[in-house]
N, C-alpha and C positions, 0 to 999 in steps of 0.2 A: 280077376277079382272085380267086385262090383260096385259101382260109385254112386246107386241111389238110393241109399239109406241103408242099405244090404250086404253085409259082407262075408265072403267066406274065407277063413282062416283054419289050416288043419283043418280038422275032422268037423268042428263045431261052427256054428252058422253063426252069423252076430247080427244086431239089426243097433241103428243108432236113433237118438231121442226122436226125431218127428216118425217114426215107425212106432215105437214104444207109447208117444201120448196117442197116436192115430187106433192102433190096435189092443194095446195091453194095459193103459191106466187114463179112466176117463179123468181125468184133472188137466191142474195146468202144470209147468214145468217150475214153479217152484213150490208146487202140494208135493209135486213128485220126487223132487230132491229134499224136500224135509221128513218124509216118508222112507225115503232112504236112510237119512242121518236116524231115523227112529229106528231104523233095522225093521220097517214095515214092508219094506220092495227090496227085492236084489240090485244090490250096487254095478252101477258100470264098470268096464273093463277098459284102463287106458291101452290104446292100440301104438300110438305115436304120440306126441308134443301138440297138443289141440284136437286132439281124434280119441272117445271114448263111443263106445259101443258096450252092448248087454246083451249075454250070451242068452239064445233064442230058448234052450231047456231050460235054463232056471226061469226064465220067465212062462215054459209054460207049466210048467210045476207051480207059482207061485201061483198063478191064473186058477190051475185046477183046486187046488188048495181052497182059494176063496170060491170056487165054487162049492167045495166039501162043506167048505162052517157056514 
């Protein structure tokens, strides 16, 4: 497994916040967690006790989306 922002779990790929603001949401990390509580971004996935990650499809589904509208 991988320890730089990157993870692979099963089948699905995850990436953690400094991946996420770097690639997938130009803001800061609390436009992005209030975005979240909007139900405007896909919510992270707790991995363990202080480790959440977000899985790499919904985020590019959410990505393509905003590029649809």
């Amino acid at each position: 497994m991988k320890r730089d922002g990157q993870r692979l779990l099963g089948a699905g790929k995850f990436v953690r916040k400094p991946v996420v603001l770097a690639k997938y949401f130009p803001g800061s990390a609390a436009t992005l967690y209030r975005r979240i509580r909007e139900g405007k971004f896909p919510a992270s996935i707790k991995i363990s006790p202080g480790i959440s990650a977000w899985d790499v499809e919904q985020l590019e589904a959410w990505a393509k989306a905003q590029r649809a509208s």
